[in-house]
SEPAPA-202457 format. One record per atom (N, C-alpha, C): atom name; residue in three letters; y, z, x. Coordinates in Angstrom, 2 decimals. Atoms other than C-alpha are relative to their C-alpha. Layout:
<site site="CA" code="ala" north="Y" up="Z" east="X"/>
...
***
This chain:
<site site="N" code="unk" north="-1.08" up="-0.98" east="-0.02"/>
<site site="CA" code="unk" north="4.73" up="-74.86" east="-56.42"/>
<site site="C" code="unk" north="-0.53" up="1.42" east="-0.14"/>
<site site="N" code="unk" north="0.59" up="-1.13" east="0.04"/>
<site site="CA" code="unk" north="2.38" up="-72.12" east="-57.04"/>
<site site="C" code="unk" north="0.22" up="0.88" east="1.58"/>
<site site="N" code="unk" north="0.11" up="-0.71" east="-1.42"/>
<site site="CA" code="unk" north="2.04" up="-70.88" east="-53.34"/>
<site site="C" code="unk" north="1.55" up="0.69" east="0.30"/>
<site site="N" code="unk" north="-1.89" up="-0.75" east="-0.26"/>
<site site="CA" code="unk" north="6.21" up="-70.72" east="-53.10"/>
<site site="C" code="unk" north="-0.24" up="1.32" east="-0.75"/>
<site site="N" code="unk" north="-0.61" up="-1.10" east="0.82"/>
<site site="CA" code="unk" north="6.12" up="-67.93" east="-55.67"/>
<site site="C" code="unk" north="-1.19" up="0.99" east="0.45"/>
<site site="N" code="unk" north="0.79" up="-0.26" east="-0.68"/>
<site site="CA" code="unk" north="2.76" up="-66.73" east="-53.92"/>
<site site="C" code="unk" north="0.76" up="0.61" east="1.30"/>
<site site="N" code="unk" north="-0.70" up="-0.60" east="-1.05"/>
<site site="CA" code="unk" north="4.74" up="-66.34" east="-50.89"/>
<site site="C" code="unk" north="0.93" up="0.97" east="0.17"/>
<site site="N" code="unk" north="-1.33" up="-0.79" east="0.49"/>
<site site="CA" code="unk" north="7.61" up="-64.73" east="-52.09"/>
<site site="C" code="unk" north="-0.50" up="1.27" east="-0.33"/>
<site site="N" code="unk" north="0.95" up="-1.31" east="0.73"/>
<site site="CA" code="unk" north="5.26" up="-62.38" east="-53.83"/>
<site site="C" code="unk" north="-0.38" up="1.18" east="1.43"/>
<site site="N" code="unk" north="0.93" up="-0.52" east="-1.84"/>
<site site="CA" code="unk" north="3.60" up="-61.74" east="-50.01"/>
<site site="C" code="unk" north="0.98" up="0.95" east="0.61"/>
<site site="N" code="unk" north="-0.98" up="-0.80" east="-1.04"/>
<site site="CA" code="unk" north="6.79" up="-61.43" east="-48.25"/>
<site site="C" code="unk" north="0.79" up="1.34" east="-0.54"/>
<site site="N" code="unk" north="-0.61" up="-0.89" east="0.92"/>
<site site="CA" code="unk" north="8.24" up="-58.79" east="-50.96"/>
<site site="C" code="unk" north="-0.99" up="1.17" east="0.83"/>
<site site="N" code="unk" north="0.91" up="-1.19" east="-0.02"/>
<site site="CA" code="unk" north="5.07" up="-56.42" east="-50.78"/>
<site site="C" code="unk" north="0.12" up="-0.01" east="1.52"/>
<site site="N" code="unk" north="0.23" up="-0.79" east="-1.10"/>
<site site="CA" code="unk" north="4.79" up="-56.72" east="-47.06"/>
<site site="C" code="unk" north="1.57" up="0.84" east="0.57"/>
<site site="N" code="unk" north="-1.57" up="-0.46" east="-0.44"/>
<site site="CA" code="unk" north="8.74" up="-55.65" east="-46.80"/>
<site site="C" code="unk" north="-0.10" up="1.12" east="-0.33"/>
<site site="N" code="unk" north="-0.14" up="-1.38" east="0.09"/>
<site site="CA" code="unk" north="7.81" up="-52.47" east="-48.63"/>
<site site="C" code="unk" north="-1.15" up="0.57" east="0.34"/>
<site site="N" code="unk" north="0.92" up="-1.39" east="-0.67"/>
<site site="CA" code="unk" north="4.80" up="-51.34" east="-46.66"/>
<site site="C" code="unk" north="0.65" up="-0.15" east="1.20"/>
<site site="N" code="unk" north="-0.34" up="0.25" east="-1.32"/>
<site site="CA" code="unk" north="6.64" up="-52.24" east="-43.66"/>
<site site="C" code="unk" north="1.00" up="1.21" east="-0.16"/>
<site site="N" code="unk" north="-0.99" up="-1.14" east="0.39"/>
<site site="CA" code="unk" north="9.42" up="-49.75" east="-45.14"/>
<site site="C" code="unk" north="-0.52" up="1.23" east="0.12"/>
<site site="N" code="unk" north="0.93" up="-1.04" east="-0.03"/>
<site site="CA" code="unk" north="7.06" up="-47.41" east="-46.10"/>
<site site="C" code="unk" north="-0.51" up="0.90" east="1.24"/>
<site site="N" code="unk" north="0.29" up="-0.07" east="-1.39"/>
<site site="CA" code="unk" north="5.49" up="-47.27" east="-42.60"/>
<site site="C" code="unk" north="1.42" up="0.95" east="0.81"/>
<site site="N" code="unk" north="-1.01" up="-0.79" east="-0.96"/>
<site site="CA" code="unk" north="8.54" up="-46.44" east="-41.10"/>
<site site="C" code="unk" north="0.54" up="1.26" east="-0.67"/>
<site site="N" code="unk" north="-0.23" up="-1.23" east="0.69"/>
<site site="CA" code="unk" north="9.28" up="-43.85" east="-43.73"/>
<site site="C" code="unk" north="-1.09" up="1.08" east="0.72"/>
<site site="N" code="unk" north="0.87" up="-0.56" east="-0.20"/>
<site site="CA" code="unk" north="6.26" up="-42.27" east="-42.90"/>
<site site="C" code="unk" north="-0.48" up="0.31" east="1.52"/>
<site site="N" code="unk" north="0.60" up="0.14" east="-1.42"/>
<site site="CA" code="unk" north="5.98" up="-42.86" east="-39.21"/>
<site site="C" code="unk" north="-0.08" up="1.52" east="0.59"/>
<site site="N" code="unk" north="0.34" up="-1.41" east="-0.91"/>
<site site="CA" code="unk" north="4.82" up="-40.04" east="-37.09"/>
<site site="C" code="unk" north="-0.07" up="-0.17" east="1.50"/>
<site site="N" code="unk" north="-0.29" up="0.15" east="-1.45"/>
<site site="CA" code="unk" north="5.61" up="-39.76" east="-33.30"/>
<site site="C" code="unk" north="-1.26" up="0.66" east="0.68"/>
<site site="N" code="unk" north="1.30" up="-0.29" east="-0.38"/>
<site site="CA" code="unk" north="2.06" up="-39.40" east="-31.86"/>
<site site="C" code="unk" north="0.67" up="1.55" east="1.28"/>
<site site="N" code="unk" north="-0.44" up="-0.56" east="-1.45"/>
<site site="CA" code="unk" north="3.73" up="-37.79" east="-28.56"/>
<site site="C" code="unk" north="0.74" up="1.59" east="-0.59"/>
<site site="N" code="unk" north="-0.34" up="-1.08" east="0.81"/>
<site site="CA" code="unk" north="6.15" up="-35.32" east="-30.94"/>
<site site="C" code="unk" north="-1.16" up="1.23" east="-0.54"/>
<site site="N" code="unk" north="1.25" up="-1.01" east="0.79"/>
<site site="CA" code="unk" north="2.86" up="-33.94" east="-32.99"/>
<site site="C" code="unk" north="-0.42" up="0.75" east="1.40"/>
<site site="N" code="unk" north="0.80" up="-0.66" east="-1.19"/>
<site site="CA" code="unk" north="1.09" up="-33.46" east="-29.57"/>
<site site="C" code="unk" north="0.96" up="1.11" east="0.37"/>
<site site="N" code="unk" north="-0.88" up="-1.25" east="-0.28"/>
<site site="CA" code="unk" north="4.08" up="-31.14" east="-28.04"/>
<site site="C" code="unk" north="-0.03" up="0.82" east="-0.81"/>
<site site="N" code="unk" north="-0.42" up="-0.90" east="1.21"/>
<site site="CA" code="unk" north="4.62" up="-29.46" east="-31.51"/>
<site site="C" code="unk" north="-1.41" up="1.15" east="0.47"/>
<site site="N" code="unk" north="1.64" up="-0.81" east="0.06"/>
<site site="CA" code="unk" north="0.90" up="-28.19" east="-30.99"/>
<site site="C" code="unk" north="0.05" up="0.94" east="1.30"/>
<site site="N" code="unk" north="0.62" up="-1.13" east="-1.57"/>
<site site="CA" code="unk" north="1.21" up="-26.86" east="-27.28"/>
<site site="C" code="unk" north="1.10" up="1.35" east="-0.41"/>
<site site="N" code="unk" north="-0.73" up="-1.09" east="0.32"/>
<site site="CA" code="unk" north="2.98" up="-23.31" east="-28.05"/>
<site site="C" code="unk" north="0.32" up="0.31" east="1.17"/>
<site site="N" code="unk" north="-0.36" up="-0.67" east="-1.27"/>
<site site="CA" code="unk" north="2.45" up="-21.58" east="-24.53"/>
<site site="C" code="unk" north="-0.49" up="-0.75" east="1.37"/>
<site site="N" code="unk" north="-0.06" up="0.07" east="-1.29"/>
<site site="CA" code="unk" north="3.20" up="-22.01" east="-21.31"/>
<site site="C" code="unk" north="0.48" up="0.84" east="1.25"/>
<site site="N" code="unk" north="-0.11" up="-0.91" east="-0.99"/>
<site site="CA" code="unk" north="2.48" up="-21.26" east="-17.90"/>
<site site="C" code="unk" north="0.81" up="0.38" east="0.60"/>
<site site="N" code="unk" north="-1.25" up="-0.69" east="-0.74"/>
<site site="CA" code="unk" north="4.35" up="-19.22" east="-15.81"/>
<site site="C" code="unk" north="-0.07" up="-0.39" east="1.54"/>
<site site="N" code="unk" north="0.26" up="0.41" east="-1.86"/>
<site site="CA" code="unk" north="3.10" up="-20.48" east="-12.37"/>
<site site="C" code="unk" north="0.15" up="-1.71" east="0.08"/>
<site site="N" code="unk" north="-0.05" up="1.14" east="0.31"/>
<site site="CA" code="unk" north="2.91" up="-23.98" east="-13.17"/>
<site site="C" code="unk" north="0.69" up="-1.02" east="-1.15"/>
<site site="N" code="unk" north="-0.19" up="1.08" east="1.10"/>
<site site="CA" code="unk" north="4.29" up="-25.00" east="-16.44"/>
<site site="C" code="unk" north="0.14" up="-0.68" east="-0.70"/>
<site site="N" code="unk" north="0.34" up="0.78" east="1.12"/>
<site site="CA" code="unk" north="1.74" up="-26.56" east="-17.98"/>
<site site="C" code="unk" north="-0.27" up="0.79" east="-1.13"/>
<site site="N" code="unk" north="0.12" up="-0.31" east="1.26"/>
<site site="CA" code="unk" north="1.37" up="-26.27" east="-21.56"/>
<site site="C" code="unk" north="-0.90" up="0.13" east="-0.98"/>
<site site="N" code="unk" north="1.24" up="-0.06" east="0.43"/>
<site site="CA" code="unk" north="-1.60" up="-25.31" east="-23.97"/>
<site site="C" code="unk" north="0.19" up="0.96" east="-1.43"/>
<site site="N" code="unk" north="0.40" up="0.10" east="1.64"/>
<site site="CA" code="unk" north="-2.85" up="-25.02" east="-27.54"/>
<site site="C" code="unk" north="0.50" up="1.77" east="-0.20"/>
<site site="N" code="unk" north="0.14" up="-1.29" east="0.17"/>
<site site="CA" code="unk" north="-3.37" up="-21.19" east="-27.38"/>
<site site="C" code="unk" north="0.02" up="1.04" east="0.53"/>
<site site="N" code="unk" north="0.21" up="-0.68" east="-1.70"/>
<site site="CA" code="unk" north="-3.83" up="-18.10" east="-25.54"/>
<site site="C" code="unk" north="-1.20" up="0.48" east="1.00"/>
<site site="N" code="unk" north="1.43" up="-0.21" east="-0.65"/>
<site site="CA" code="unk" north="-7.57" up="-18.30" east="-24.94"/>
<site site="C" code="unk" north="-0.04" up="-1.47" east="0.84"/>
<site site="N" code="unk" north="-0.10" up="0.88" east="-1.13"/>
<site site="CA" code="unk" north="-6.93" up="-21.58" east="-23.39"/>
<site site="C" code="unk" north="0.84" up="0.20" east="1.31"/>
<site site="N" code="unk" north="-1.35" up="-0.63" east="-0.88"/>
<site site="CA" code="unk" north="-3.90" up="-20.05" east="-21.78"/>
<site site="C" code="unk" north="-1.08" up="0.93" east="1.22"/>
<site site="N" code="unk" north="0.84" up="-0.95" east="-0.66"/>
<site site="CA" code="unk" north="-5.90" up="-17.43" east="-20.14"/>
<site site="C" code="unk" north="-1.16" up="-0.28" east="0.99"/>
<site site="N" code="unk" north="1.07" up="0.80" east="-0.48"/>
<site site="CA" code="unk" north="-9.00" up="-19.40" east="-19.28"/>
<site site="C" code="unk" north="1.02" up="-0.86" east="1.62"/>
<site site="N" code="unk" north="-0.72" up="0.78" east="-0.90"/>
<site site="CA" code="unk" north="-6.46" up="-21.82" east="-17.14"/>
<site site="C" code="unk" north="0.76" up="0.94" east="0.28"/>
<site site="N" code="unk" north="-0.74" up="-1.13" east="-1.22"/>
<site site="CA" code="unk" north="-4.40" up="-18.80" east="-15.61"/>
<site site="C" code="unk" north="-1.10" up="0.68" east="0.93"/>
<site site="N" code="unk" north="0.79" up="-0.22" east="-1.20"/>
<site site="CA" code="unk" north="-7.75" up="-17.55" east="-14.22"/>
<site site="C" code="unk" north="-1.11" up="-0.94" east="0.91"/>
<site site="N" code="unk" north="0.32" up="1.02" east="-0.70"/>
<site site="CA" code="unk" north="-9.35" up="-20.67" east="-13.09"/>
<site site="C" code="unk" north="1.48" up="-0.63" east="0.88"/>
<site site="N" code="unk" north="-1.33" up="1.20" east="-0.73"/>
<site site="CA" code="unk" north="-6.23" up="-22.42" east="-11.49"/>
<site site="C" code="unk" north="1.14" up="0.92" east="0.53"/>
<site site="N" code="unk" north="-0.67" up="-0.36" east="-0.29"/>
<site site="CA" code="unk" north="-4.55" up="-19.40" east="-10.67"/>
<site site="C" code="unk" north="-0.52" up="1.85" east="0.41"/>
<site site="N" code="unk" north="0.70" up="-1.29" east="-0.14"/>
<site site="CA" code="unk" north="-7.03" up="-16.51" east="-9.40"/>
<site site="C" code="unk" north="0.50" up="0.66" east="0.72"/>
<site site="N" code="unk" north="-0.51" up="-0.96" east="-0.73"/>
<site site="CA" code="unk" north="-4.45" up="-14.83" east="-7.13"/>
<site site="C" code="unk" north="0.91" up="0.63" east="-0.55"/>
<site site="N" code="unk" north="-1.21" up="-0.58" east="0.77"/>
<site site="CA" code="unk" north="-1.66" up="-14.50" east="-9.61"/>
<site site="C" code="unk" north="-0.53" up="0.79" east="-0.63"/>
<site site="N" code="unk" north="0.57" up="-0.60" east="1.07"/>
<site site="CA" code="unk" north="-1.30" up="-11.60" east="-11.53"/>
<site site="C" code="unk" north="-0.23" up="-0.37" east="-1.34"/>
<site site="N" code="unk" north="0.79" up="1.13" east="1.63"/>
<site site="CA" code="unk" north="-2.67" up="-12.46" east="-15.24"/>
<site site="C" code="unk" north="1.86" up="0.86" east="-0.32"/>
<site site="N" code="unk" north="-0.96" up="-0.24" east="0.79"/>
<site site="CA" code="unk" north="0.70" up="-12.19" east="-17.61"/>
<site site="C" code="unk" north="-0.12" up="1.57" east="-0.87"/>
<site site="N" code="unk" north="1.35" up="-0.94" east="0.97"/>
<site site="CA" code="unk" north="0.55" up="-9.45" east="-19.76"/>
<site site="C" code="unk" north="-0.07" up="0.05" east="-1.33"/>
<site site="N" code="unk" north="0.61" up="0.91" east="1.62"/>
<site site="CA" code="unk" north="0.64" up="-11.70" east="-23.09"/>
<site site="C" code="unk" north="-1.53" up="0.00" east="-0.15"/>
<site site="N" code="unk" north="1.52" up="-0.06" east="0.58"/>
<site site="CA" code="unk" north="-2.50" up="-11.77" east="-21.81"/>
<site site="C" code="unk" north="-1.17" up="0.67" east="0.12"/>
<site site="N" code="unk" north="0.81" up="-0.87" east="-0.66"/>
<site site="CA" code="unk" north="-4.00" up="-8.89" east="-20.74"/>
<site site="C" code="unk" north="-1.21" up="0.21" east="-1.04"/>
<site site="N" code="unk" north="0.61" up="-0.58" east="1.00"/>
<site site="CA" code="unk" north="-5.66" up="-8.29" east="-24.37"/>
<site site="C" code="unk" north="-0.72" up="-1.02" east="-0.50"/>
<site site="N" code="unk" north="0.54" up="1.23" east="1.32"/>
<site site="CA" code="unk" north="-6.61" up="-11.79" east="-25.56"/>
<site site="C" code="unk" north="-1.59" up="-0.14" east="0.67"/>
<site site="N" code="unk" north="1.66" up="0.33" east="-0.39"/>
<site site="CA" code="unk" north="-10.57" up="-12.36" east="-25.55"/>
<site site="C" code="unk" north="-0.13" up="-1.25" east="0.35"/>
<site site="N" code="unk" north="0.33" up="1.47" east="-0.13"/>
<site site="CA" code="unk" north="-11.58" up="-15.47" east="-23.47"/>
<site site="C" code="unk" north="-1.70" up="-0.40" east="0.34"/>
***
């Protein structure tokens, strides 16, 4: 009879990390968006900062004029 109260014991604790878990859950996909701030104006897409911003407006977009968020930022 040991194991019954063993079990019981099991299924208890895993009911409250299973709770827990979902208390705590974090939306992998949510965090990622939260992080991209700016976006492009010719295309967009979306990015961390404005030295990435910048970098990808003049690679992927060397005819447009640059914004002029970003005329100043160092890339």
């Amino acid at each position: 009879m040991a194991r019954g109260h063993q079990k019981i014991q099991a299924q208890q604790k895993n009911q409250k990390k299973a709770e827990a878990a979902k208390k705590g859950s974090v939306d992998p996909k949510a965090a990622a968006m939260k992080a991209l701030k700016h976006q492009c104006t010719v295309c967009m897409a979306m990015m961390p900062d404005p030295k990435t911003y910048k970098q990808h407006f003049e690679s992927r977009h060397p005819k447009s004029p640059l914004p002029a968020e970003l005329v100043e930022v160092q890339a």
